[in-house]
DODOMAR-688414 format. One record per residue (C-alpha): residue number from 1; residue in one letter; x, y, z. Coordinates in nm, 3 decimals. Last residue first. Layout:
N
   nr  rest        X        Y        Z
  NUM     A        X        Y        Z
...
END
This chain:
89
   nr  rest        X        Y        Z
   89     X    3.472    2.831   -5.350
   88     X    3.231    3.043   -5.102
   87     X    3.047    2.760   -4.859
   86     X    2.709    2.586   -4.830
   85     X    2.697    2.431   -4.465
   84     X    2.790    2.132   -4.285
   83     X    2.864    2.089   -3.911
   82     X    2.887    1.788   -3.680
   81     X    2.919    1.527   -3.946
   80     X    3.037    1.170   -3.773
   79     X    3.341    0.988   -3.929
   78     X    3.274    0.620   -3.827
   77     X    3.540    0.434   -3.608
   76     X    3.229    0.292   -3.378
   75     X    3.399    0.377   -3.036
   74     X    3.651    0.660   -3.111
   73     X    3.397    0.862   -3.318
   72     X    3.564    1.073   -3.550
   71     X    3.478    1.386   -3.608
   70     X    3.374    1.612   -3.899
   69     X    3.331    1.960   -3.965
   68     X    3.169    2.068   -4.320
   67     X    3.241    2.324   -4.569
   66     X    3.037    2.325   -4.907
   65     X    3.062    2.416   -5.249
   64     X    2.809    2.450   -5.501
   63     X    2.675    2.801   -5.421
   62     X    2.383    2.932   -5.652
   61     X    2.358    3.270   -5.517
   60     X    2.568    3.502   -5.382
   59     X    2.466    3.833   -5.132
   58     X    2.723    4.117   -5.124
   57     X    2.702    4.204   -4.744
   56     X    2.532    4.498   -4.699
   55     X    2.658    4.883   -4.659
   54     X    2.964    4.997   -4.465
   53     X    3.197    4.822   -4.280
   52     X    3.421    5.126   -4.084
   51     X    3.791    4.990   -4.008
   50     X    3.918    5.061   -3.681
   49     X    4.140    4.807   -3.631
   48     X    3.969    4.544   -3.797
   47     X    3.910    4.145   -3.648
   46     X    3.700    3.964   -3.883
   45     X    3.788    4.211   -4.203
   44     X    3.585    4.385   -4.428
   43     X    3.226    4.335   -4.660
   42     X    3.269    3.939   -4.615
   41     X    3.055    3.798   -4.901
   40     X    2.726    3.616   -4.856
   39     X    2.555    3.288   -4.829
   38     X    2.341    3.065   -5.073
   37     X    2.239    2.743   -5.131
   36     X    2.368    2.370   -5.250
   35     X    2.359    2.382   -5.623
   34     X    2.552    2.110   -5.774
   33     X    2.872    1.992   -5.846
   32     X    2.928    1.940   -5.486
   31     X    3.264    2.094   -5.476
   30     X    3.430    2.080   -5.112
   29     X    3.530    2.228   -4.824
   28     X    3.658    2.009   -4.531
   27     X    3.784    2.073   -4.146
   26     X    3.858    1.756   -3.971
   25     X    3.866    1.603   -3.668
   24     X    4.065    1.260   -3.504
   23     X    4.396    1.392   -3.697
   22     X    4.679    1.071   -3.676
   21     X    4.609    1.067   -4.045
   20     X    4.664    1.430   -4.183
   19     X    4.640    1.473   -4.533
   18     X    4.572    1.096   -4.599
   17     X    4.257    1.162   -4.384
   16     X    4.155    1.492   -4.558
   15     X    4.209    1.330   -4.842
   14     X    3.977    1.049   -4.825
   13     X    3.727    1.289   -4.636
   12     X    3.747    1.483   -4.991
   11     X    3.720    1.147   -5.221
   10     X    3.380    1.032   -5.091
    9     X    3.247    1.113   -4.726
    8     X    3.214    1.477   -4.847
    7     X    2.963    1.360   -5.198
    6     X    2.724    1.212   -4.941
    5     X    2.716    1.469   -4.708
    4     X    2.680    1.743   -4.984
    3     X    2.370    1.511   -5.135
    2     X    2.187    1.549   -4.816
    1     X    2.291    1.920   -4.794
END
């Protein structure tokens, strides 16, 4: 996630800036390029209505994308990372 950090405050924070510049946080995912980890699918909805989940969540390897949450700090201007984590493209 070292290398996810690095690769987020290049062109993506950019973006996410010109995207919305008056924003003091941002939401980001990303292509690393490179493995990163591994997570799993949703197997139904956040919120159902009586929906029945059944079985295990569909696992996925190799992830090379990443969501992180960043902030920025009023006092030193720097964008601070307060989450990061490997993410579904």
């Amino acid at each position: 996630m070292l290398r996810a950090d690095s690769v987020m405050r290049g062109q993506p924070l950019r973006n996410a800036i010109a995207a919305s510049p008056t924003s003091t946080s941002h939401t980001i995912t990303f292509d690393v390029g490179e493995n990163v980890g591994r997570g799993y699918r949703r197997i139904g909805p956040a919120k159902p209505n009586n929906v029945v989940r059944n079985g295990p969540p569909e696992r996925v390897d190799s992830l090379t994308h990443a969501q992180a949450r960043v902030e920025l700090n009023q006092a030193t201007g720097e964008w601070e990372t307060i989450t990061m984590f490997p993410a579904l493209p």
